[in-house]
MMTF fields as JSON, N, C-alpha, C and O atoms, coordinates in Angstrom:
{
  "mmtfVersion": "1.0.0",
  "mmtfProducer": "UNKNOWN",
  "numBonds": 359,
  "numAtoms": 360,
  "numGroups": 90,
  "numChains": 1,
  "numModels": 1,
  "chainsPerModel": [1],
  "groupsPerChain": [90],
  "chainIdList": ["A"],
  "bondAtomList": [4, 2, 8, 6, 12, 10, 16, 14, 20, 18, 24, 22, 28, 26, 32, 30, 36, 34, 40, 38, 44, 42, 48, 46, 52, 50, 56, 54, 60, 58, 64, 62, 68, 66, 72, 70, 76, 74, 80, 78, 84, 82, 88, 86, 92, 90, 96, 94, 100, 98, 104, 102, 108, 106, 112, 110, 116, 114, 120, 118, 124, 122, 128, 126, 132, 130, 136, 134, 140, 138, 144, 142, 148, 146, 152, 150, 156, 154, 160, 158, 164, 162, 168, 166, 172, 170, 176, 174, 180, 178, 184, 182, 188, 186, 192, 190, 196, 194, 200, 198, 204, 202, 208, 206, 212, 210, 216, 214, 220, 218, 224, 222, 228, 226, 232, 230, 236, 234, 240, 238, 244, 242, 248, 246, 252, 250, 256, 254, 260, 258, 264, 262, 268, 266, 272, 270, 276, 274, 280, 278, 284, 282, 288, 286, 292, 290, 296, 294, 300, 298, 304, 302, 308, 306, 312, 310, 316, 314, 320, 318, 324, 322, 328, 326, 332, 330, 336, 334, 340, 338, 344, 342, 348, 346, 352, 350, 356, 354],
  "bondOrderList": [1, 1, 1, 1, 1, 1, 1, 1, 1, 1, 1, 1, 1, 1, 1, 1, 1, 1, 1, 1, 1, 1, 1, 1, 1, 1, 1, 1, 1, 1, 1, 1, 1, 1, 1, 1, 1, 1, 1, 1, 1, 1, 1, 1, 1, 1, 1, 1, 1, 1, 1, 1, 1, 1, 1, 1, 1, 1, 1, 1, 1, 1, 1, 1, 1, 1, 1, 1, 1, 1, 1, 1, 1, 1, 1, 1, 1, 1, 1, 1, 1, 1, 1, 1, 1, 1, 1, 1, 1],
  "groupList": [{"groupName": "UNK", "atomNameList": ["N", "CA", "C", "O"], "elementList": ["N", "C", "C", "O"], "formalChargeList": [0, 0, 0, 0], "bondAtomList": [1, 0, 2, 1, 3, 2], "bondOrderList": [1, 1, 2], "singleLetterCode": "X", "chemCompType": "L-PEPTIDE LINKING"}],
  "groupTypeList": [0, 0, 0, 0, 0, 0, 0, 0, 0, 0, 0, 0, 0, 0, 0, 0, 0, 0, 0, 0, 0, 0, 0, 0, 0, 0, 0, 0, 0, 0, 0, 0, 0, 0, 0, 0, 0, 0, 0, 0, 0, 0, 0, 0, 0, 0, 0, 0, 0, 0, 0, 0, 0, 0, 0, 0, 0, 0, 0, 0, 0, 0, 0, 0, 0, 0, 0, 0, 0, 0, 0, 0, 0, 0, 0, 0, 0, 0, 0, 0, 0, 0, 0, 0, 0, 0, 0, 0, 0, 0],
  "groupIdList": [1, 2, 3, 4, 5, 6, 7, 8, 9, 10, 11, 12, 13, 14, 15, 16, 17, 18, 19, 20, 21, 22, 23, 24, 25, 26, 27, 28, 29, 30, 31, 32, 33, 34, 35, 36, 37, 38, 39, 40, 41, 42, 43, 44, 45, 46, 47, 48, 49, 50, 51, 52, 53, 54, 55, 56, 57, 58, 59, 60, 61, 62, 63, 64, 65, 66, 67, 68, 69, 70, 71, 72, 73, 74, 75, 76, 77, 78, 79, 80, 81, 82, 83, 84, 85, 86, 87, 88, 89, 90],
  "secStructList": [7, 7, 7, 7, 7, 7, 7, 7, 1, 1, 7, 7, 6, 6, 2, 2, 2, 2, 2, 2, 2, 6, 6, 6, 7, 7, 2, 2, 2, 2, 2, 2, 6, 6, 6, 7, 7, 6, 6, 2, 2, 2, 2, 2, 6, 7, 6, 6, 6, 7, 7, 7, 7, 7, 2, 2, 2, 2, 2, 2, 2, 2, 2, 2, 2, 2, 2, 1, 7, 2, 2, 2, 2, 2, 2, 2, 2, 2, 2, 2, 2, 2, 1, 7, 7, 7, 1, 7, 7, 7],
  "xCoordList": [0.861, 0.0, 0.898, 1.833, 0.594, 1.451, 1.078, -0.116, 1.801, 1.054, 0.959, 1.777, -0.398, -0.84, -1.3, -2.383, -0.758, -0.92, -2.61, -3.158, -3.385, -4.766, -4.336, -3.182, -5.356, -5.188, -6.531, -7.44, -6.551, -7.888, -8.079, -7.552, -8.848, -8.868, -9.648, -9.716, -10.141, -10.998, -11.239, -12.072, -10.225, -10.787, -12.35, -12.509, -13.385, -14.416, -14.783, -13.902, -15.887, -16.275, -16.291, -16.471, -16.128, -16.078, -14.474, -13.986, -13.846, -12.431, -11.501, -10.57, -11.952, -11.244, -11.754, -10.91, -13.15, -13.032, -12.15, -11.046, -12.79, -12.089, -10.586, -10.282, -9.824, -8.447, -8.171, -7.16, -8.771, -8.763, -8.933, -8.42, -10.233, -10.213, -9.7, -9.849, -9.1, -7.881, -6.631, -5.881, -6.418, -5.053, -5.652, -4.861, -6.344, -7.135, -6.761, -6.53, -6.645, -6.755, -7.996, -9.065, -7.928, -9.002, -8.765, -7.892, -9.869, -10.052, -8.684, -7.754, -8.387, -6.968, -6.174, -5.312, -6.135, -4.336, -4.239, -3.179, -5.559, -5.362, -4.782, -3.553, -5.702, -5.242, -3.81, -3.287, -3.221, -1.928, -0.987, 0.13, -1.304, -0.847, -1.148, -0.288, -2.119, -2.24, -1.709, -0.987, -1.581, -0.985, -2.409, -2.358, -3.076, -4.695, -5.004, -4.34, -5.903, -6.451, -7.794, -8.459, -8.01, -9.065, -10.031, -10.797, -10.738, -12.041, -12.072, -13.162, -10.733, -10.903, -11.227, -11.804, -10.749, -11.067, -12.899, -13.684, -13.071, -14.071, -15.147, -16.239, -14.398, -15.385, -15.759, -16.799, -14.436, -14.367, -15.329, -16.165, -15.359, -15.961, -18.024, -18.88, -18.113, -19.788, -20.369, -20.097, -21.16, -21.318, -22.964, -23.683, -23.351, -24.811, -24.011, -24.717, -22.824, -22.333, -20.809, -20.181, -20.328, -18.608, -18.365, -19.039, -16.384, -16.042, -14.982, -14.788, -14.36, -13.758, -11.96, -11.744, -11.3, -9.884, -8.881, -8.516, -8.626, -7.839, -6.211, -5.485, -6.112, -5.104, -4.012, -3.485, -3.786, -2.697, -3.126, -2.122, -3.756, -4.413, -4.901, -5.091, -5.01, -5.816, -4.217, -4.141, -2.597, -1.908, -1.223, -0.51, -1.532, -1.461, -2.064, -1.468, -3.474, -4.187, -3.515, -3.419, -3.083, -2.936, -1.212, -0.947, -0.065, 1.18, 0.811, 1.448, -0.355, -1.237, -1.317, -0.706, -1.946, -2.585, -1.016, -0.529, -0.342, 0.795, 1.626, 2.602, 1.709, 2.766, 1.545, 2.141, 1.056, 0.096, 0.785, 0.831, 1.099, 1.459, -0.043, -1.163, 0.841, 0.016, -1.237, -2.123, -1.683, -2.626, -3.706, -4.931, -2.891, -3.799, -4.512, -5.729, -3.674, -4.013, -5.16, -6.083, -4.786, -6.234, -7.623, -8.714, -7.566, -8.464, -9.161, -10.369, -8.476, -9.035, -9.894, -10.871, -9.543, -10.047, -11.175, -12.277, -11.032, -12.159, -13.617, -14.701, -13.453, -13.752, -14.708, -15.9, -13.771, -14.645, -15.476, -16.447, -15.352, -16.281, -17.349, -18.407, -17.261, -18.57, -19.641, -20.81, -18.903, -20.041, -20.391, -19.83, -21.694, -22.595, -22.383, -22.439, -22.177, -22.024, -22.699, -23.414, -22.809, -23.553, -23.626, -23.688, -23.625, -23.892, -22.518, -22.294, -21.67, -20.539, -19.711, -19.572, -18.992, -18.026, -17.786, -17.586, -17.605, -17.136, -15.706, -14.924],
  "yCoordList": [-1.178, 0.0, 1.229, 1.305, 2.336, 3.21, 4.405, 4.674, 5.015, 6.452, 7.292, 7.53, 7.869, 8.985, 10.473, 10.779, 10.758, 12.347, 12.8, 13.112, 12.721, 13.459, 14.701, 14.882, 16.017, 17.126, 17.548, 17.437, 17.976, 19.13, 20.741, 21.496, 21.0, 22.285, 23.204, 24.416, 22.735, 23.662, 22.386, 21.57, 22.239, 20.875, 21.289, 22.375, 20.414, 20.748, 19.195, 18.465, 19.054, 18.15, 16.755, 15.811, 16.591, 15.346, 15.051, 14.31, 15.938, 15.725, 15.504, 14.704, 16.336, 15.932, 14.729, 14.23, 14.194, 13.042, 11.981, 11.584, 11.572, 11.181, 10.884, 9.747, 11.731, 11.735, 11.337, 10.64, 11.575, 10.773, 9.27, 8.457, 9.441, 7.685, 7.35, 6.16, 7.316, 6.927, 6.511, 5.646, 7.537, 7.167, 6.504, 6.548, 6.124, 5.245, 5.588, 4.746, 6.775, 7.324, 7.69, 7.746, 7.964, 8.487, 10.265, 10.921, 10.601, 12.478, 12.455, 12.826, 12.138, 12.382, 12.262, 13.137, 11.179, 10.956, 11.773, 12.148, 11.958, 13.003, 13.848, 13.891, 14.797, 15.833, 16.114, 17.227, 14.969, 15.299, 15.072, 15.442, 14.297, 14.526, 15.73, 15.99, 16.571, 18.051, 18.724, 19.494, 18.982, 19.631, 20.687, 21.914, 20.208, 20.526, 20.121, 19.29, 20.53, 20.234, 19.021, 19.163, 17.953, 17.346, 17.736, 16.774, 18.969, 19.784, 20.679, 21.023, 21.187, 21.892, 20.548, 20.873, 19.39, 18.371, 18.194, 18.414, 17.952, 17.767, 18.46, 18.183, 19.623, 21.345, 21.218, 21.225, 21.089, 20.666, 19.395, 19.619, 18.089, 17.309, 17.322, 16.483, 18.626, 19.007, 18.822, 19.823, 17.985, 18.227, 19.36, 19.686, 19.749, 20.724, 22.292, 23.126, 22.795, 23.498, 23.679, 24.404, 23.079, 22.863, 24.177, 24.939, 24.272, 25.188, 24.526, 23.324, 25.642, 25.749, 25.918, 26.723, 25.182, 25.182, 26.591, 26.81, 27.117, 27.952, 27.505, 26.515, 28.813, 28.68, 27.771, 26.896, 28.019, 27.325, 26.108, 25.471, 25.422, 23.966, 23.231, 22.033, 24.226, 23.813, 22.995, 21.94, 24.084, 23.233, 22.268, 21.481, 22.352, 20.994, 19.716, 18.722, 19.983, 18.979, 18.497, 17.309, 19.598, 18.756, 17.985, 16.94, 18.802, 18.101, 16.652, 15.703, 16.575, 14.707, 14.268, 13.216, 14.74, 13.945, 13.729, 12.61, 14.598, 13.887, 13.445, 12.915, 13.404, 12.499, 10.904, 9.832, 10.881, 9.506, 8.191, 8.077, 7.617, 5.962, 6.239, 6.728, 5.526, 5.065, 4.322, 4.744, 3.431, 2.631, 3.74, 3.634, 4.753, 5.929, 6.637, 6.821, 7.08, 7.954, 6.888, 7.348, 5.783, 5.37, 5.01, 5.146, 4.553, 4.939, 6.189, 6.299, 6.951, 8.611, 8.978, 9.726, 8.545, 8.479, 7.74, 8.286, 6.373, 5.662, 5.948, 5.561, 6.57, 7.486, 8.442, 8.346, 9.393, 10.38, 9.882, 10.593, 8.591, 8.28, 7.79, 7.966, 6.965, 6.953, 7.958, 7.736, 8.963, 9.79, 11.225, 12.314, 10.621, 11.88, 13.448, 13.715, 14.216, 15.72, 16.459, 17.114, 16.707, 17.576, 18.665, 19.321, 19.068, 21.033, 22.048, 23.231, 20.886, 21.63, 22.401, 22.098, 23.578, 24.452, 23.861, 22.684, 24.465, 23.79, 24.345, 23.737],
  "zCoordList": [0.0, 0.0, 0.0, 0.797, -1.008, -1.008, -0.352, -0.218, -0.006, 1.095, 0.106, -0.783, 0.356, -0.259, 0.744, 1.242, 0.75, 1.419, 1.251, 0.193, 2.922, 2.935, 3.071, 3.459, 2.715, 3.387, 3.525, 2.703, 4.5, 4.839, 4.961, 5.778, 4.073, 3.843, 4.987, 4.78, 5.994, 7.506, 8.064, 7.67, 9.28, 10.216, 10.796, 11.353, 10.633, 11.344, 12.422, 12.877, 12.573, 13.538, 13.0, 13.769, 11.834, 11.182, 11.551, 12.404, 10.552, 10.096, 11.668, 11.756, 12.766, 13.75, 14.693, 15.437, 14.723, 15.146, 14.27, 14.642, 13.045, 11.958, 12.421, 12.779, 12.409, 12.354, 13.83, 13.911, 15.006, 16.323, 16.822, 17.591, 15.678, 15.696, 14.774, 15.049, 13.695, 12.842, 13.385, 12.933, 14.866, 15.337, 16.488, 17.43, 16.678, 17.926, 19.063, 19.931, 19.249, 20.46, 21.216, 20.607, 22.604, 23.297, 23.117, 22.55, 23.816, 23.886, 24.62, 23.903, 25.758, 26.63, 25.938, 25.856, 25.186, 24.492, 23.006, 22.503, 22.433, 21.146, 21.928, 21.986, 22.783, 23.377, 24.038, 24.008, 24.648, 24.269, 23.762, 24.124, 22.65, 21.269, 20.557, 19.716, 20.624, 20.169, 20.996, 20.363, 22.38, 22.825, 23.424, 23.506, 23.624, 24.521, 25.52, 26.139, 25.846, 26.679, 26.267, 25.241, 27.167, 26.698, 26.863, 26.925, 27.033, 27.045, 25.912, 25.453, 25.299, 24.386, 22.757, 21.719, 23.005, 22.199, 22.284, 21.362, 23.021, 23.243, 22.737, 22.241, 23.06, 22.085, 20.72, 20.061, 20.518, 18.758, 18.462, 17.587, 19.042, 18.537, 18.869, 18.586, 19.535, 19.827, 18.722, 18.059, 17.977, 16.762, 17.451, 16.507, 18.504, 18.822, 18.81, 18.242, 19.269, 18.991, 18.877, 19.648, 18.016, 18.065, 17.528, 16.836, 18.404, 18.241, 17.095, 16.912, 16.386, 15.241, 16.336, 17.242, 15.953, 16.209, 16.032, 14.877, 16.615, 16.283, 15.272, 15.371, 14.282, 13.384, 13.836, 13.148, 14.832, 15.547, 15.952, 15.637, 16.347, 16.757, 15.237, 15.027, 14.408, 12.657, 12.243, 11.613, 12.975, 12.354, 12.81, 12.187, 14.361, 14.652, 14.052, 13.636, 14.106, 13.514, 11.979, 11.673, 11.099, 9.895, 10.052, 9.459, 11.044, 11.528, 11.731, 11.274, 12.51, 13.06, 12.054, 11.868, 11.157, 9.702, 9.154, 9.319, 8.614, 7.583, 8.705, 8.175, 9.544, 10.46, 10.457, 10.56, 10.423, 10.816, 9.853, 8.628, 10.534, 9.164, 8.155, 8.304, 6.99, 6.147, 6.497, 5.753, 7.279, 7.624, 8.643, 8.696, 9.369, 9.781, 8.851, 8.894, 7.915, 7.127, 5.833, 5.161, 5.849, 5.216, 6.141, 5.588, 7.543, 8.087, 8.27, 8.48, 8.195, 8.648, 6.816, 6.837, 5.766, 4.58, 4.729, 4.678, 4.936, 5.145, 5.913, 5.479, 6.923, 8.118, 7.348, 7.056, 7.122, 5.919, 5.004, 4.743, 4.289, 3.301, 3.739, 3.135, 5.058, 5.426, 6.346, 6.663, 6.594, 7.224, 6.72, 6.601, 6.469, 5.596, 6.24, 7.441, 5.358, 6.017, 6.528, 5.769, 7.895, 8.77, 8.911, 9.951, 7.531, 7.542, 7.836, 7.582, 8.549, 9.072, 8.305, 7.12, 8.881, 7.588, 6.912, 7.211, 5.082, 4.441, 4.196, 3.466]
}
């Protein structure tokens, strides 16, 4: 399997669960792997009112994505294809 580079153009509430459970982590261990707090994870993943990541946490999140093995980075694809879009930023 050859690695192919995801990118995301506005992490929203999909793309950052997605990429959390891709690396099969819990809210605690994403979070410090982002370098958060696990409440501010948590924010983000509200899909009733999520907050939007700041510039700086947006590039953490995509540092996660191209650092992820190959087998992450096709789960976190896979991930995305199955869940229908919830209105969230595009």
């Amino acid at each position: 399997m050859c690695r192919r580079d995801v990118t995301v153009q506005h992490w929203t509430v999909t793309e950052i669960r997605a990429l959390r459970l891709a690396r099969r982590m819990s809210v605690r261990e994403f979070a410090a792997h982002l370098g958060v707090s696990a409440r501010v994870v948590s924010r983000w993943e509200t899909t009733t009112a999520p907050s939007d990541p700041r510039p700086i946490n947006q590039a953490a999140l995509d540092t996660s994505l191209a650092q992820a093995d190959q087998h992450a980075q096709h789960r976190f694809a896979e991930i995305l294809a199955q869940k229908p879009d919830h209105g969230e930023h595009n």
